[in-house]
C-alpha positions as CSV (number, residue, x, y, z in Angstrom):
1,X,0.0,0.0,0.0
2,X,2.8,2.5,1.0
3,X,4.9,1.7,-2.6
4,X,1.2,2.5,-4.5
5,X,0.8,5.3,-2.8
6,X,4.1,6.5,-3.6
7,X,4.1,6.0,-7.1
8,X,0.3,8.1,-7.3
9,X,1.9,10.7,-5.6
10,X,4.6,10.8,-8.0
11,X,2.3,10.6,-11.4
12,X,0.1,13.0,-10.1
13,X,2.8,15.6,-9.5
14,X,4.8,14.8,-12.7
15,X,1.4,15.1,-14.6
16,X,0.7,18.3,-12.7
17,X,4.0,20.0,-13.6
18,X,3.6,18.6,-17.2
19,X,0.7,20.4,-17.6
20,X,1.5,23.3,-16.2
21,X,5.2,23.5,-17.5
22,X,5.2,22.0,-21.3
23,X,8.3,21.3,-20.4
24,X,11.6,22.0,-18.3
25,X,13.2,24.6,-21.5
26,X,9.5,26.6,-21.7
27,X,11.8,30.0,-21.8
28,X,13.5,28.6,-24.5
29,X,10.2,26.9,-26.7
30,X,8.6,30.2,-26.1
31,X,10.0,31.9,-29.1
32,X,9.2,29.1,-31.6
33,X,6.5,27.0,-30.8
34,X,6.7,25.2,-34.5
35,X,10.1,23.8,-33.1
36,X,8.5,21.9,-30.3
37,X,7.1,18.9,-31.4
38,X,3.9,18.1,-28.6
39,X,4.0,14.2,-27.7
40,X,1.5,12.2,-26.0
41,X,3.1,8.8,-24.1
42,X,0.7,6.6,-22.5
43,X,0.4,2.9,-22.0
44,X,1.3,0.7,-18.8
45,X,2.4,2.4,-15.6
46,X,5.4,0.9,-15.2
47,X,6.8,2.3,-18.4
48,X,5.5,6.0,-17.8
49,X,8.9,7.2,-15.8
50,X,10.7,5.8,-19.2
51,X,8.8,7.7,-21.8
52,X,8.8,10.8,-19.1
53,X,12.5,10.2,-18.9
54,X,13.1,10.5,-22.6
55,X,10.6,13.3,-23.3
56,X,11.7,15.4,-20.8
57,X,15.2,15.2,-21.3
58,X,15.1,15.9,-25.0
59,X,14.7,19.6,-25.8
60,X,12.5,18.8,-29.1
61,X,9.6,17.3,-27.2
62,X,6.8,18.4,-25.0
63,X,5.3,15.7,-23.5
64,X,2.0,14.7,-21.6
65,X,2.2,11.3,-20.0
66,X,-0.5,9.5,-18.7
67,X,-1.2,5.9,-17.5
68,X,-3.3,3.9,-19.1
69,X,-2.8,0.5,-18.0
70,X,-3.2,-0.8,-14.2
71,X,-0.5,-2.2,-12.3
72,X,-0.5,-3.1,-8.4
73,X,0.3,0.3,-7.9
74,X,-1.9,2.0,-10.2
75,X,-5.3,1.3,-10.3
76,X,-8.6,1.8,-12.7
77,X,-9.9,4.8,-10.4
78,X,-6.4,6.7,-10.6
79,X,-5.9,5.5,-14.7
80,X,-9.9,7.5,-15.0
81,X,-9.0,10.1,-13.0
82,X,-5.7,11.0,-14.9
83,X,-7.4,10.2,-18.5
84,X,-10.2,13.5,-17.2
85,X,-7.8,15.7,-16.2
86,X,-5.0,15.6,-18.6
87,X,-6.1,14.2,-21.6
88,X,-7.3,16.5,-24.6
89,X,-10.5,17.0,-24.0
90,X,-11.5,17.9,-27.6
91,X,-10.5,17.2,-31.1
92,X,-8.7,20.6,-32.1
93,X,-6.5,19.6,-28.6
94,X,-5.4,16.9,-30.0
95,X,-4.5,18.2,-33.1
96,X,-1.9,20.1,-31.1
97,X,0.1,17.0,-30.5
98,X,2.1,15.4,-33.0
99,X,3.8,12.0,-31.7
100,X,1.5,9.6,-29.7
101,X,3.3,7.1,-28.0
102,X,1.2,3.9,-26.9
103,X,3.7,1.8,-24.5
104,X,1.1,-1.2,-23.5
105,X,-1.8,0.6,-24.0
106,X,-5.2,-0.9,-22.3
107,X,-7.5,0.7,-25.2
108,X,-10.9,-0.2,-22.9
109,X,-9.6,3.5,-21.3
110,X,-10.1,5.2,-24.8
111,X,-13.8,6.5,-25.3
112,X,-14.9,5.4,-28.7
113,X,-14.7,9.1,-29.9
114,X,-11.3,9.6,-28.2
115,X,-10.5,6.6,-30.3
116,X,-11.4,8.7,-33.3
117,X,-10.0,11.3,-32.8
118,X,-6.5,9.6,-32.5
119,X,-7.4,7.6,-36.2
120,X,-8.1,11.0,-37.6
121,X,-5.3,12.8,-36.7
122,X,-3.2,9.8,-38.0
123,X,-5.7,9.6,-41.2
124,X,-5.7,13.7,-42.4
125,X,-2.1,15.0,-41.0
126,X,1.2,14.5,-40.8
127,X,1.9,12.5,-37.5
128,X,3.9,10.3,-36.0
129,X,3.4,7.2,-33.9
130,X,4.8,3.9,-31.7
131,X,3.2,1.5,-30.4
132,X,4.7,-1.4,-28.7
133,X,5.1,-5.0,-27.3
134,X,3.6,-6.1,-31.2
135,X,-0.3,-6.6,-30.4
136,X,0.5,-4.4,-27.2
137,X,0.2,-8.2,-25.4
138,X,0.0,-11.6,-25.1
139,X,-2.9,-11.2,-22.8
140,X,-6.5,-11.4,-24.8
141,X,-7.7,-8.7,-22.0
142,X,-5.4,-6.5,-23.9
143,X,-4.6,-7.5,-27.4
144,X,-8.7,-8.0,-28.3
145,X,-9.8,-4.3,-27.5
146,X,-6.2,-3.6,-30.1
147,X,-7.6,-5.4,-32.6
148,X,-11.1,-4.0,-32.6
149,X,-10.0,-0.5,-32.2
150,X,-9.8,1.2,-35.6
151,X,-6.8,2.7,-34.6
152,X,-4.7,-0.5,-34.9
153,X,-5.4,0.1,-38.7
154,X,-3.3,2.9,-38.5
155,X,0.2,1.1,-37.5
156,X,2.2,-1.1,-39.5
157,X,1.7,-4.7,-37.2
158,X,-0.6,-7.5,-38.3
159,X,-2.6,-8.0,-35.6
160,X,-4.8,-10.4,-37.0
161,X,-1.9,-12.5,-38.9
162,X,0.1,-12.4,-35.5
163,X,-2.8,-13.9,-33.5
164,X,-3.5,-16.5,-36.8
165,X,0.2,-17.4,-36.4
166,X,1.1,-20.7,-33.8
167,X,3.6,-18.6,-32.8
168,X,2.1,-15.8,-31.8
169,X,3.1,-15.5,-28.8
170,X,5.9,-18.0,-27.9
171,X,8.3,-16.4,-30.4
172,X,12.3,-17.0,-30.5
173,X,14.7,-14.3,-29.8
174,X,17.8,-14.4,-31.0
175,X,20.7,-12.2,-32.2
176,X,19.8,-8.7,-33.2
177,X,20.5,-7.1,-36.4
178,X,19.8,-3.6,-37.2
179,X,19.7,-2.8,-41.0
180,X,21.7,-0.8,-42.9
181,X,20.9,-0.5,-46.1
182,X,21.5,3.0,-48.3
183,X,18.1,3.5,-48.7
184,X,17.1,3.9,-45.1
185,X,16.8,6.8,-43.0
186,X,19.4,7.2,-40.1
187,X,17.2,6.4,-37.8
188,X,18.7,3.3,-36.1
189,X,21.7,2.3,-38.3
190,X,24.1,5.1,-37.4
191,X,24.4,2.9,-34.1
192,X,24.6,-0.3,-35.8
193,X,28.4,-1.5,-34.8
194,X,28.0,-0.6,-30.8
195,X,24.5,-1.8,-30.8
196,X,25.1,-5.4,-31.9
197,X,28.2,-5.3,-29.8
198,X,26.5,-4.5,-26.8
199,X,23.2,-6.9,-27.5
200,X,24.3,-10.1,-29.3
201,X,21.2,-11.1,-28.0
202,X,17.9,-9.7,-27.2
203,X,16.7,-10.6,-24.7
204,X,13.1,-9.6,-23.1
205,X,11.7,-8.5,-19.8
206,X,8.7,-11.0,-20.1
207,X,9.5,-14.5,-20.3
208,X,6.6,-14.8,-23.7
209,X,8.2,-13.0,-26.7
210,X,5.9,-12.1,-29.2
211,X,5.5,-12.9,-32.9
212,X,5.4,-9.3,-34.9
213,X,4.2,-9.2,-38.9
214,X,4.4,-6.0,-40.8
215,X,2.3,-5.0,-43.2
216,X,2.7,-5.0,-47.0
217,X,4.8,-1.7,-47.4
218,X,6.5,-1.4,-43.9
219,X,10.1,-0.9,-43.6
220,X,12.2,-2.6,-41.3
221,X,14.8,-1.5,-39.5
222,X,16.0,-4.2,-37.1
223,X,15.0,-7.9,-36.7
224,X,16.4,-10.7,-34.8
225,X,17.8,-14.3,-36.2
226,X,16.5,-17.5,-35.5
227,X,17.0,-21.0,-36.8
228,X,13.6,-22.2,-37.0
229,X,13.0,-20.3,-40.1
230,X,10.3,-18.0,-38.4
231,X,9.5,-14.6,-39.3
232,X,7.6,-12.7,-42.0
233,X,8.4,-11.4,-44.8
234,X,11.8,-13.1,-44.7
235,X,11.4,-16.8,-42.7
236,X,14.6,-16.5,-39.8
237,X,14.0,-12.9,-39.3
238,X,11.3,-11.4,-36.7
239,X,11.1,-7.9,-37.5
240,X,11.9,-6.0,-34.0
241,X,11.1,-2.6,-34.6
242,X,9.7,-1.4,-38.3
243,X,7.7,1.5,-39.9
244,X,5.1,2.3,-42.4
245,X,3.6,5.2,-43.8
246,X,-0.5,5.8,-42.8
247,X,-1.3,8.7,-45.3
248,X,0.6,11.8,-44.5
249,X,1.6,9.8,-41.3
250,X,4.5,7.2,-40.5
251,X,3.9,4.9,-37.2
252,X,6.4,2.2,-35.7
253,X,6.0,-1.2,-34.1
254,X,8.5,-2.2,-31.6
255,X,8.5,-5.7,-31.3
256,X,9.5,-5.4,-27.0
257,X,8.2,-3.2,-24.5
258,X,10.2,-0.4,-23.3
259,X,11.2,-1.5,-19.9
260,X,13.3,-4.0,-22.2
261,X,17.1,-3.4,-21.7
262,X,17.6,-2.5,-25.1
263,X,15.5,0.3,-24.7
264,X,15.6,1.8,-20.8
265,X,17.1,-0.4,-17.7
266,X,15.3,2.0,-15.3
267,X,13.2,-1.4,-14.4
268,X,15.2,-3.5,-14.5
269,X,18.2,-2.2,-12.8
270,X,20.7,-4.2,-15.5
271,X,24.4,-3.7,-16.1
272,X,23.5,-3.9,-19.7
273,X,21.7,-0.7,-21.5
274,X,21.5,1.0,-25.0
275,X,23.2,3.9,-24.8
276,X,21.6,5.4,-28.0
277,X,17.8,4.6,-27.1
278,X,17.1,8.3,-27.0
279,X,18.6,8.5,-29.8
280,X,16.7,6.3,-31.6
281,X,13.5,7.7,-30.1
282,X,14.3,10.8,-31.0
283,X,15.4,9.8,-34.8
284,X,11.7,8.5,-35.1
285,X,10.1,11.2,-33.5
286,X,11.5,14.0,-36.3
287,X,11.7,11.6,-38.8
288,X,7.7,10.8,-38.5
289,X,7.4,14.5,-38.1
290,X,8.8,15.5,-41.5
291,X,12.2,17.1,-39.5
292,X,15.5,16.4,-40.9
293,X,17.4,13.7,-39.0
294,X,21.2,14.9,-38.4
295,X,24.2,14.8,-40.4
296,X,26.7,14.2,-37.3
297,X,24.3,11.8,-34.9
298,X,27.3,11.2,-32.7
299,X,28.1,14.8,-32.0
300,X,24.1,15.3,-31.2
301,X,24.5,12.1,-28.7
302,X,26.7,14.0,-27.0
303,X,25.0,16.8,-26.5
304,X,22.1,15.7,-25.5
305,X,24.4,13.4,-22.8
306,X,25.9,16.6,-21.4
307,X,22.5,18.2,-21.2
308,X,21.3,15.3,-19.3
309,X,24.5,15.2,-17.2
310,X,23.7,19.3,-16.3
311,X,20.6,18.6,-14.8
312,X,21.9,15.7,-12.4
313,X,24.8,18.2,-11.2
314,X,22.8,21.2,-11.2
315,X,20.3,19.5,-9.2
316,X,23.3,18.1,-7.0
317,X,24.9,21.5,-6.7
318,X,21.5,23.0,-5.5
319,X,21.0,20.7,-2.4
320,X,24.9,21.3,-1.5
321,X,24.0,24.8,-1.7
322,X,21.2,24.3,0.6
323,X,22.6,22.3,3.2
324,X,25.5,25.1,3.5
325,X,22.9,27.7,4.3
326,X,21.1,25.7,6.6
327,X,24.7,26.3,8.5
328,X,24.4,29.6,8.1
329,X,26.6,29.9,4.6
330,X,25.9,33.0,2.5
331,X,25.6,31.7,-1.7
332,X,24.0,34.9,-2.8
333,X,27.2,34.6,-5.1
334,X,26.9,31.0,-6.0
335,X,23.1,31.5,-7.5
336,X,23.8,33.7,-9.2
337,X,26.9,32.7,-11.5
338,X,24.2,29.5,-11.1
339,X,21.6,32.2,-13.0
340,X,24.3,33.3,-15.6
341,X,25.3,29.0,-16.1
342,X,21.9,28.2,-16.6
343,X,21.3,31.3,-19.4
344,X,24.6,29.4,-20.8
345,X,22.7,25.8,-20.8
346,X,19.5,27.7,-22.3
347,X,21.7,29.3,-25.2
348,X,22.8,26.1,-26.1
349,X,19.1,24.7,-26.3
350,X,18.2,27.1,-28.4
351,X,21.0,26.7,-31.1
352,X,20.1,22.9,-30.6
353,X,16.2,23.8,-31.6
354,X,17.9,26.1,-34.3
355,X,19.4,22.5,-35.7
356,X,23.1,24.7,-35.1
357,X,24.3,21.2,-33.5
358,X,28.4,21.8,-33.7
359,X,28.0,25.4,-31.7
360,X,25.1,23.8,-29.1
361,X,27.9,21.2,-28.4
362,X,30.3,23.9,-27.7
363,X,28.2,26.3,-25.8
364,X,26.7,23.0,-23.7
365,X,30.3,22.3,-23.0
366,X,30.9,25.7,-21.5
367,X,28.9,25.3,-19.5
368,X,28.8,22.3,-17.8
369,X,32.7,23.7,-17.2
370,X,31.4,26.9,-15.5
371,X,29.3,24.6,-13.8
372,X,32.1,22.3,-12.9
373,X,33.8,25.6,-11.1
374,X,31.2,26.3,-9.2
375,X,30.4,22.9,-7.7
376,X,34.2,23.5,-6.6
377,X,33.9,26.8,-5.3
378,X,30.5,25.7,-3.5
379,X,32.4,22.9,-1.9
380,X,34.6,25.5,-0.2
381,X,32.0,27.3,1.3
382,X,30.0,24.3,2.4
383,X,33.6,23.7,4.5
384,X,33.8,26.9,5.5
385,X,30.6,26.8,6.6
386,X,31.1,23.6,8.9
387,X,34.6,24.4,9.8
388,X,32.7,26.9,12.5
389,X,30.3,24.5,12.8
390,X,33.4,21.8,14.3
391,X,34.9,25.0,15.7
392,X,31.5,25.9,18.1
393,X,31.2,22.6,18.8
394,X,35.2,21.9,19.9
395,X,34.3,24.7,22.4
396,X,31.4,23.3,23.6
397,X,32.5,20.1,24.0
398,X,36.3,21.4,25.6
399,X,33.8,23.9,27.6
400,X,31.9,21.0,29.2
401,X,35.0,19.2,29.8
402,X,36.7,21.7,31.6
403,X,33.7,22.2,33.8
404,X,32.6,18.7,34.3
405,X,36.9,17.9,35.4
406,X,36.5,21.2,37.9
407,X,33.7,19.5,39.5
408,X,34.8,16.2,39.5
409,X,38.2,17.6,41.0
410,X,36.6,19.7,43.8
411,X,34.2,17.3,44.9
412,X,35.8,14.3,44.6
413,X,39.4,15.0,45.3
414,X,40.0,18.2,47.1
415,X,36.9,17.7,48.7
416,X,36.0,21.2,49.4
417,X,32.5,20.8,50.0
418,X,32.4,18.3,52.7
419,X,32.7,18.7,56.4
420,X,33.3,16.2,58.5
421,X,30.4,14.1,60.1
422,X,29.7,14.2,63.9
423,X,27.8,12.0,66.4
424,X,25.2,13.7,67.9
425,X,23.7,12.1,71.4
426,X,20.4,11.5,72.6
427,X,20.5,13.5,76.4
C-alpha cells in the first residue's frame, strides 16, 4: 500500500507539472512553438517514468504522460482520474500534439470518440506514432480491445496475422541485427556496430516474446535471427522494430516493451543498456514528423548526454547549496553565477532547436565547465561553513569538559565541599 501510494503521488505531481510547464526549456520553446514537437506517451504504468524520462530530457519534445494501464500500484480509479484531467479533451487539442506514444496501451480507457479522434489525426495530418510490445500483449484482455480498435489500422503490425500465427506469442529471440541498407533513413543504423556489440542477443523482460508481422509496405529497421526459419516477410527474421507510412503519417512497431534493456534499464536495474535509445527515439520522433534527422548523430548524442549530465549536477549542486545555508553559509554569489550558467545551458538549447548542432555542443560544453567551477567553489563554502560549525562545537564540547573535570576535581578529590560528620547524642 505504502509503494502505490508513492508512485500516485509521484504521477500526479509529474502530470501536474507537465501540464502546467510544457516542459523543463518553456523559456527557450517560447520563441518558436513550431520547433516543439507536442508528444502524448501513455500505455502501462510501469513504463510512464521511461517515456517521461526520454521526453523530458530531449529539448524537441513536450510531453503529456498519462497511465493507461493498471499495475499493483496503479489502479482503474487513478488511470480514470488521470485520462479526465490531462487528456485533450477535444479534437482541435489533440491536433496540437504530434507523436503519440502507446507503451502497453489498455485501449478499454479510450472512449470510442477519443478513439477517433487519435485515427483522424493519424488519417488527415502529418503525425507520427509507436506502439509497442507487437499486439501491445499476449494477454487477450489486452490485445482483443487492439484489434477491434480502428486505430490499430493505423500502424504497420498484423494483428490479426500475428494472433493467426502458432507462434504468436511464444516467439524465438535471437541475435539482433539492425539494417543498414543505403536507402534507409538514419534512424537506427548510425548505431549499428556498438548496438550489436553491446546486445548479441535480445533478450526480453517477459518470459513470452511475441510474434510481430508487418504489413505490406513497412520498412524494417531491425530484426532478430533464428533458426527455426520463423518470421515474415523473410522466414529466420522477426522484424523487431519497423515502420510504415499511414497517409501523411508514419507509425512504428516495436516488437518489445520499453522497460526492455535494449531500450531503458530503469526497471530493471541491468548492467547492460542501449546507450543510443534516445537517440533512436528521438530519430523516429522527427523523422515521422517530416524534421531532418542529423548529419553528425554522434556529435548530437553528445550533447544531448551533457544536457542530461547538467541537470543531475545542477540539481546536486543545489542541495549542496542548501545544506551550506542551513549552517548559516551566504551563496547569494553562487546563484547567481548559477543564473548566468543556466542562461549558458538555455543558449545552447536554443541553437540545438535552431538545428546549429556543432555550436550547441560547444556552448553546452561551456557550461557544464562553469558549472564544474562552481560545484568547486560551492564545496569551499560548504567547509567553510562547517569548519565553524566543528569549531563551536570543539568549544562546547572542551567547555563541558573543563567544567565537568572542575567538579569532579573539587568534589571528589580536594573535597572542598564536605565537612566532617559528627555524632550527635540523645541526652
Amino acid at each position: 500500500m505504502g509503494s502505490r501510494i508513492i508512485l500516485i503521488f509521484f504521477l500526479l505531481t509529474l502530470l501536474s507539472l507537465l501540464s502546467l510547464y510544457p516542459s523543463p526549456f518553456s523559456s527557450v520553446f517560447a520563441q518558436d512553438q513550431s520547433q516543439v514537437i507536442r508528444v502524448i506517451g501513455t500505455g502501462k504504468a510501469v513504463g510512464m517514468p521511461i517515456l517521461t524520462a526520454w521526453f523530458t530530457t530531449e529539448p524537441s519534445t513536450d510531453p503529456t504522460i498519462i497511465p493507461t494501464r493498471e499495475t499493483s500500484d496503479v489502479i482503474a480509479g487513478d488511470i480514470m482520474r488521470f485520462m479526465r484531467i490531462y487528456y485533450p479533451r477535444t479534437y482541435e487539442d489533440l491536433l496540437e500534439y504530434e507523436f503519440f506514444f502507446l507503451a502497453q496501451v489498455d485501449m478499454t480507457y479510450f472512449s470510442a470518440r477519443q478513439q477517433k479522434w487519435l485515427y483522424d489525426a493519424l488519417t488527415n495530418f502529418r503525425k507520427g506514432g509507436v506502439n509497442t510490445r507487437s499486439a501491445m500483449s499476449i494477454n487477450a484482455n489486452f490485445y482483443q480491445p487492439w484489434i477491434q480498435s480502428m486505430l490499430s489500422d493505423t500502424f504497420p503490425n498484423d494483428a490479426d496475422a500475428v494472433l493467426s500465427d502458432s507462434q504468436n506469442f511464444n516467439a524465438p529471440s535471437g541475435p539482433l541485427i539492425v539494417k543498414d541498407g543505403a536507402d534507409l533513413p538514419g534512424i537506427m543504423k548510425p548505431y549499428k556496430a556498438i548496438i550489436e556489440k553491446i546486445f548479441p542477443y535480445y533478450t526480453s523482460y517477459k518470459p513470452n516474446f511475441p510474434l510481430t508481422i508487418p504489413k505490406q509496405g513497412s520498412t524494417i529497421l531491425s530484426y532478430t535471427k533464428n533458426n527455426q526459419g520463423i518470421g515474415s516477410p523473410v522466414p529466420g527474421q522477426i522484424p523487431q522494430v519497423f515502420y510504415w507510412s499511414w497517409n501523411q503519417s508514419t507509425t512504428f512497431t516495436f516488437r518489445g516493451i520499453v522497460y526492455d534493456d535494449f531500450w531503458s534499464s530503469l526497471v530493471t536495474r541491468s548492467h547492460i543498456s542501449n546507450p543510443y535509445s534516445l537517440d533512436i527515439i528521438t530519430n523516429m520522433v522527427w523523422f515521422s514528423t517530416g524534421r531532418r534527422l542529423p548529419e553528425d548523430p554522434y556529435k548530437v548524442h553528445e550533447f544531448r548526454r551533457d544536457l542530461f549530465n547538467f541537470g543531475i549536477q545542477q540539481n546536486l549542486l543545489t542541495s549542496l547549496l542548501d545544506f551550506a545555508e542551513i549552517f548559516g553559509a551566504n551563496p547569494v554569489n553562487e546563484h547567481a553565477r548559477l543564473n548566468d550558467i543556466q542562461g549558458t545551458r538555455i543558449q545552447a538549447s536554443n541553437q540545438y532547436l535552431d538545428r546549429d548542432f556543432d555550436t550547441a555542443y560547444d556552448t553546452m560544453k561551456t557550461a557544464l565547465q562553469g558549472l564544474t567551477s562552481l560545484e568547486e567553489d560551492a564545496a569551499k563554502l560548504k567547509d567553510r561553513a562547517m569548519l565553524w560549525v566543528y569549531i563551536v562545537e570543539w568549544l562546547v564540547t572542551t567547555a563541558v569538559f573543563l567544567v565537568t573535570g572542575s567538579v569532579l576535581w573539587t568534589l571528589m578529590v580536594k573535597q572542598k565541599l564536605y565537612r566532617d560528620v559528627t555524632t550527635t547524642t540523645i541526652r
